[in-house]
C-alpha positions in Angstrom: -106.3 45.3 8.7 -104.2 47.8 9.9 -103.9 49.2 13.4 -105.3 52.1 14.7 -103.1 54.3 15.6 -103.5 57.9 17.7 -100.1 60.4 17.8 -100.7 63.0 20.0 -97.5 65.4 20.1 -96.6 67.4 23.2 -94.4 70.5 23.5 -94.9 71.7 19.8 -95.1 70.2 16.0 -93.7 66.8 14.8 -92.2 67.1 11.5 -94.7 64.9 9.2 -91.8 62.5 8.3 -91.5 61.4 12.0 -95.1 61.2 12.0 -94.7 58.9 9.0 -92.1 56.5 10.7 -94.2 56.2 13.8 -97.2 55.3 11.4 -95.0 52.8 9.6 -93.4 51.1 12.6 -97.0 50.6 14.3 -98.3 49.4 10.8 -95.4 46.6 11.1 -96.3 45.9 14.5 -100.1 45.4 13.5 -98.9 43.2 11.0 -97.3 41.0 13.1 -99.6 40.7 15.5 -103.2 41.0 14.2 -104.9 40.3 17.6 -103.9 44.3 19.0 -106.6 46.4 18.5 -104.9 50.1 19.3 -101.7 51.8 19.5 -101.1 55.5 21.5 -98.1 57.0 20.7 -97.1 60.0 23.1 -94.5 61.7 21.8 -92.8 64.5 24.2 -90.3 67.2 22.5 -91.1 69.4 25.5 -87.8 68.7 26.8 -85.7 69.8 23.6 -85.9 69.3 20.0 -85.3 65.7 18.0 -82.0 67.7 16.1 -81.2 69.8 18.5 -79.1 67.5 20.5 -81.6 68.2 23.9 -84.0 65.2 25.1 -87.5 64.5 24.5 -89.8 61.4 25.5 -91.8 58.2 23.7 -94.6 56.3 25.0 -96.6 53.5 23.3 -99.6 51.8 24.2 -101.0 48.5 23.3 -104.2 47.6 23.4 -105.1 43.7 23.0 -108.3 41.6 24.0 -105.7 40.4 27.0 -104.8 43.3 28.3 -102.5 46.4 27.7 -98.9 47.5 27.3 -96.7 50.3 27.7 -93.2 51.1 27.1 -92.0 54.6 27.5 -89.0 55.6 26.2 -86.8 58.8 27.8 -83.1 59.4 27.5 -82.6 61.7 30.2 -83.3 58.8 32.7 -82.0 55.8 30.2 -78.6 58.1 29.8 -78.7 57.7 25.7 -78.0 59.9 23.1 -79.7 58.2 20.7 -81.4 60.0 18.1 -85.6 60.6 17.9 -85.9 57.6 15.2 -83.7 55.0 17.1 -85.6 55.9 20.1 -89.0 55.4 18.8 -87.6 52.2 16.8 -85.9 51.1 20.3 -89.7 51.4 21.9 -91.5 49.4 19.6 -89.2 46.9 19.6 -89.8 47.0 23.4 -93.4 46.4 22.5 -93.0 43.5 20.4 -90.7 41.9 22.8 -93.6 43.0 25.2 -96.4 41.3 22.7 -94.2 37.9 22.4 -93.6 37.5 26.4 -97.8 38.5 26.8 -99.8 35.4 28.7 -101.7 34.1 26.9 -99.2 33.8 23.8 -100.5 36.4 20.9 -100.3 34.7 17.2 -97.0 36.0 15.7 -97.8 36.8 11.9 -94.3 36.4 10.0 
């Protein structure tokens, strides 16, 4: 089953392919672990453009019958220059790392 997933976009349109890779990268993530029931992705461009070389903001959610988790992603206060897609692929593997440190365990799918 694959995991719901909400984008909300702040400070103007994502193009539909990053829309696409955060879909994709929270499908993987459901995948993996079955037992999370929703993922929130906030994604910020308020603060500059993903090719315009200015920053911007991720934040992911988590739900599981446990409990919840976030990870929130910003370069102006992690002092990276990393581009939109390594940032958001940098978060969710925050999550995941999140998910396999969660008490109690969650099932790993692999």
């Amino acid at each position: 089953m694959a995991l719901p997933t909400k984008i909300s976009v702040h400070g103007g349109a994502a193009p539909a392919e990053l829309e696409a890779f955060v879909r994709d990268c929270a499908e993987a993530l459901g995948h993996q672990y079955p037992e999370a029931t929703h993922c929130a992705v906030a994604l910020d461009l308020a603060r500059g453009q993903p090719h315009s070389g200015q920053r911007y903001s991720v934040r992911i959610d988590v739900s599981t019958p446990s409990g919840a988790i976030a990870v929130a992603r910003d370069p102006a206060t992690d002092r990276s220059d990393q581009g939109f897609q390594s940032l958001i692929r940098d978060a969710f593997a925050a999550v995941d790392r999140e998910l396999q440190d969660a008490e109690p365990p969650l099932t790993r799918d692999t």
